[in-house]
MIDREN-364244 format. One line per 3 residues: their letters; for each residue y, z, x of C-alpha. Coordinates in steps of 0.5 Angstrom, whole numbers. Layout:
REM MIDREN-364244
a) Y,Z,X  ...
//
This chain:
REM MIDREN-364244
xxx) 39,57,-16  43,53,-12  38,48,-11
xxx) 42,43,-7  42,47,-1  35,45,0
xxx) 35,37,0  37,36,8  40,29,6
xxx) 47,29,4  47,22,1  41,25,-4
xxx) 44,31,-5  50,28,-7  47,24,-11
xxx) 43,28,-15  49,33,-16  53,26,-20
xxx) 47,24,-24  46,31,-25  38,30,-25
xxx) 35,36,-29  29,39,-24  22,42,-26
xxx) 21,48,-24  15,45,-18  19,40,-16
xxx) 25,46,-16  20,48,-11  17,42,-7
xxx) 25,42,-4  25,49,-2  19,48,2
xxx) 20,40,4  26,42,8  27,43,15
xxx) 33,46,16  32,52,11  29,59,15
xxx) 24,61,13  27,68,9  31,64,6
xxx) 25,60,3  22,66,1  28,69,-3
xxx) 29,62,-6  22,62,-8  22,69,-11
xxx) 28,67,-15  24,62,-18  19,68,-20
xxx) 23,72,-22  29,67,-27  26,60,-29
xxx) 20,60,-33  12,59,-31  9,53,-32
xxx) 3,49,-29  0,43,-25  -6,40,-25
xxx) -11,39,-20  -11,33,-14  -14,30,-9
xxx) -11,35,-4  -9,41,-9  -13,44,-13
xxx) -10,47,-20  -4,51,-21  -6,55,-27
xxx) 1,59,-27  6,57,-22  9,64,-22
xxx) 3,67,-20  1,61,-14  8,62,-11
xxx) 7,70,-12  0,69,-9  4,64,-3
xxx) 10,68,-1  4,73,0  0,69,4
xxx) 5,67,9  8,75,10  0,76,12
xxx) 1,70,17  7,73,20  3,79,21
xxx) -3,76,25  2,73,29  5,79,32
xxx) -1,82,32  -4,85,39  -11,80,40
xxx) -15,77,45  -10,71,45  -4,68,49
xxx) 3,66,47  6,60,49  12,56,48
xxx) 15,49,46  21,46,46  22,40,40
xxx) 27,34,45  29,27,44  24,23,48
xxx) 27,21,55  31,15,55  26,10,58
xxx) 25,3,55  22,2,49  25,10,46
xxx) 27,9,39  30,16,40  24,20,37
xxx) 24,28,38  17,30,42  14,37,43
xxx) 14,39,50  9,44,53  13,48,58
xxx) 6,51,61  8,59,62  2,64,59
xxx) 4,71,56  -1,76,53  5,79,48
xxx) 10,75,43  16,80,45  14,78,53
xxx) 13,71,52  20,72,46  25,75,51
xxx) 23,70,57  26,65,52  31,69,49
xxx) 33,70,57  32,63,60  33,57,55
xxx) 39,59,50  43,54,53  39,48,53
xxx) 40,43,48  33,43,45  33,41,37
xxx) 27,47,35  22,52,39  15,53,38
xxx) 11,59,39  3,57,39  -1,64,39
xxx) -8,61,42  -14,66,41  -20,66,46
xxx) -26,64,44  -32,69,40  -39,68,43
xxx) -41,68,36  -35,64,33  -33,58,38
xxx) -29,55,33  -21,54,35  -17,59,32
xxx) -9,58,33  -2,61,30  4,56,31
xxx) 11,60,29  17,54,30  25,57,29
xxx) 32,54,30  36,53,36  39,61,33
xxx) 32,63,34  31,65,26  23,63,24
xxx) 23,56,20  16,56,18  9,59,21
xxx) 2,54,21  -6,57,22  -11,53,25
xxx) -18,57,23  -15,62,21  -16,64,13
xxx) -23,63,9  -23,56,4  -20,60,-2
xxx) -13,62,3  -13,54,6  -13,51,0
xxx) -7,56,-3  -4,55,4  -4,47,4
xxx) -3,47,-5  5,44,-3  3,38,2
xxx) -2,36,-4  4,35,-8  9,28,-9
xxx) 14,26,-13  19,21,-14  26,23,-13
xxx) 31,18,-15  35,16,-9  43,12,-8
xxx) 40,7,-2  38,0,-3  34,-6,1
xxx) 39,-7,7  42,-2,8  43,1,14
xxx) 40,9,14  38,13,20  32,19,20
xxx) 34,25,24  27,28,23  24,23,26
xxx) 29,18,31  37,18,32  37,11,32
xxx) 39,7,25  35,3,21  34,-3,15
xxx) 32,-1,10  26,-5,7  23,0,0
xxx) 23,7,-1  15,8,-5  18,11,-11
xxx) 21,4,-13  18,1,-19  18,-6,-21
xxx) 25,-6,-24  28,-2,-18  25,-8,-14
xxx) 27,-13,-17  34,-10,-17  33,-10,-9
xxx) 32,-17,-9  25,-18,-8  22,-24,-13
xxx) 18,-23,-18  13,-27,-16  12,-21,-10
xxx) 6,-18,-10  9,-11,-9  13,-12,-15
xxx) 7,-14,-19  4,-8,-17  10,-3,-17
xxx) 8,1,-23  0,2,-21  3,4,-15
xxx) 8,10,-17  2,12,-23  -3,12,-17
xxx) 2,17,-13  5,21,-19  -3,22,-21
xxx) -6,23,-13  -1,23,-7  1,27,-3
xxx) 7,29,3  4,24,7  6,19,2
xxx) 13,21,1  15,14,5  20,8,6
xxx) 18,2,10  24,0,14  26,-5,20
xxx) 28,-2,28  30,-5,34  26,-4,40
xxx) 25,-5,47  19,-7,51  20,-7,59
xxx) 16,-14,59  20,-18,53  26,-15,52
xxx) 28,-13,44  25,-15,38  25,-11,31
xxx) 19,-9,28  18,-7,22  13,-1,19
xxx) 12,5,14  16,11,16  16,19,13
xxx) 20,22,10  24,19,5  28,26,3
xxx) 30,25,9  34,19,9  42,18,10
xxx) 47,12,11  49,11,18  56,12,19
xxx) 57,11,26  59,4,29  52,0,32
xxx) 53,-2,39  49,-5,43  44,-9,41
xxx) 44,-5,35  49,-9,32  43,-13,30
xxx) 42,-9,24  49,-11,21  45,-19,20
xxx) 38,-16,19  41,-12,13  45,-18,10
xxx) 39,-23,10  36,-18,6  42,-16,1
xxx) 40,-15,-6  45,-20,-8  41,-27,-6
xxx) 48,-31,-7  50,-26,0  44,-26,3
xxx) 44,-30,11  40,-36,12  34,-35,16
xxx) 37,-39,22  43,-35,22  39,-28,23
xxx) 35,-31,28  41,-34,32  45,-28,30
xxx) 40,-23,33  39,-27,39  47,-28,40
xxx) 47,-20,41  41,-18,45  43,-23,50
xxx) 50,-20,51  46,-13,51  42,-15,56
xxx) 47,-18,61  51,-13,59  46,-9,62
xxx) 45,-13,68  52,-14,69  52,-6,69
xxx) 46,-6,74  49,-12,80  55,-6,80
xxx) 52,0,81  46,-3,86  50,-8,90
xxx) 56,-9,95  62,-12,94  60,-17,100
xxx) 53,-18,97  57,-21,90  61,-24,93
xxx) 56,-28,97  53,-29,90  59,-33,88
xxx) 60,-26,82  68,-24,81  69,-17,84
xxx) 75,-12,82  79,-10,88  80,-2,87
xxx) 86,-1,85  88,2,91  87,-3,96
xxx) 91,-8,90  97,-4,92  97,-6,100
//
């Protein structure tokens, strides 16, 4: 099986593929279902080749999963699960079908490029009705993944919410199917066995790098620490040892090999925001998914030229790192010229030659006028 296909981030899977990282046959697994770019048949196909050509093994309980006795039979027992879900969802019932598109967040200030569901309100009693509308209308627009939600009237005897959520690609092939109410106690946990899961994959990034999400944002940011980091990796990052986090390194990773769970498969990082009262600032916090992680290769503009300094004051190697002073100075030296390269921008479009005259601003003669 050609695993690879699977890690979305192509600086990981480079990576793996040079040192040659032997998978088992649950993280083999894990991949496959962490990704978000594979459809969902071929997730289906890959998980069946596990199946039918690697051998069984087993998973202990966890906070969030419970036993895999046999991993062959629970992906058996999964692949089947989610054949039924797709079955219910194209059944005829008493519900409605909507859909959803996944953009990028308007560019208002303050957006730091994130992708949102937008909702566009229509109802439809049929998923081939509410399909073709989509298939029909909106193949040209530049939305990122689709949502279909299937919305169950509510019982008399049952007031519980009951809801399928079917998302595909912008080629309209099915990515993955959710349920909200839908199966017993037993099938939920099968269902969810996968996000109970965590492993420590290794990565080629190091603190100061200058990295970008796509799943969550378009916009690059520093990397701080990724939470498979253990002590030694730390301090080659450059913390002290004196660092608490360095301390409690290894603790933190028995803790997640032991108990975590999707959720936990983090990175902390710095971005650069906007706040339409104080203008720029970097915040730093814990972000998801550090499978998704890549270099940024493009040239920063703007005010995100920043990072280039905020990546230099947390180099690994402290002999190369910036001072304090420095980055601030630095940092404040490039918001400011994005702001009044902004503003510059604004005094253009809103004001007329006569006007900035008066204001004593330089004012180009268009070419044409030049000539006479």
């Amino acid at each position: 099986m050609d695993i690879y296909q699977f890690i979305d981030s192509r600086d990981i899977r480079n990576y793996l593929q040079d040192i040659k990282y032997k998978f088992t046959v649950p993280e083999t697994a894990f991949l496959i279902y962490m990704s978000r770019r594979a459809t969902l048949n071929e997730k289906l196909d890959a998980w069946q080749e596990i199946i039918d050509t690697m051998p069984d093994c087993s998973m202990g309980e966890r906070i969030n999963m419970v036993e895999i006795p046999s991993f062959r039979k629970f992906l058996t027992e999964y692949i089947a699960l989610l054949k039924k879900l797709l079955d219910i969802f194209y059944k005829s019932e008493k519900a409605v079908y909507t859909y959803s598109f996944y953009e990028k967040e308007g560019n208002w200030v303050g957006s730091v490029g994130k992708f949102e569901w937008v909702e566009e309100g229509k109802v439809f009693s049929d998923f081939h009705t509410a399909f073709s509308h989509v298939k029909k209308n909106y193949l040209d627009e530049s939305f990122k993944k689709l949502r279909f939600t299937k919305q169950y009237f509510f019982d008399a005897e049952d007031e519980s919410e009951k809801r399928l959520t079917l998302e595909m690609n912008h080629d309209l092939k099915i990515l993955s199917i959710n349920e909200q109410g839908i199966l017993n106690e037993s099938q939920t946990d099968l269902f969810l066995t996968f996000d109970g899961m965590w492993f420590a994959f290794p990565t080629p990034f190091r603190r100061g790098d200058i990295l970008i999400n796509r799943v969550i944002s378009e916009k690059p940011f520093v990397l701080n620490d990724i939470h498979t980091w253990e002590s030694k990796e730390m301090l080659e990052n450059g913390y002290s040892e004196e660092d608490g986090m360095v301390k409690n390194a290894e603790r933190t990773v028995e803790r997640l090999m032991k108990n975590g769970d999707t959720s936990d498969m983090n990175y902390s990082g710095c971005y650069i925001g906007e706040d339409a009262r104080n203008g720029f600032y970097i915040f730093s916090e814990v972000f998801w998914n550090y499978l998704y992680l890549e270099r940024y290769t493009q040239p920063l503009k703007g005010e995100q030229r920043a990072l280039t300094a905020i990546g230099s004051n947390l180099s690994t190697n402290r002999e190369k790192r910036i001072s304090e002073e420095l980055l601030c100075n630095t940092v404040h030296n490039y918001f400011m010229e994005e702001h009044c390269r902004r503003n510059r921008e604004l005094i253009e479009r809103e004001y007329t030659s006569e006007g900035k005259k008066l204001a004593g601003l330089e004012v180009s003669e268009p070419e044409e006028r030049k000539r006479f």
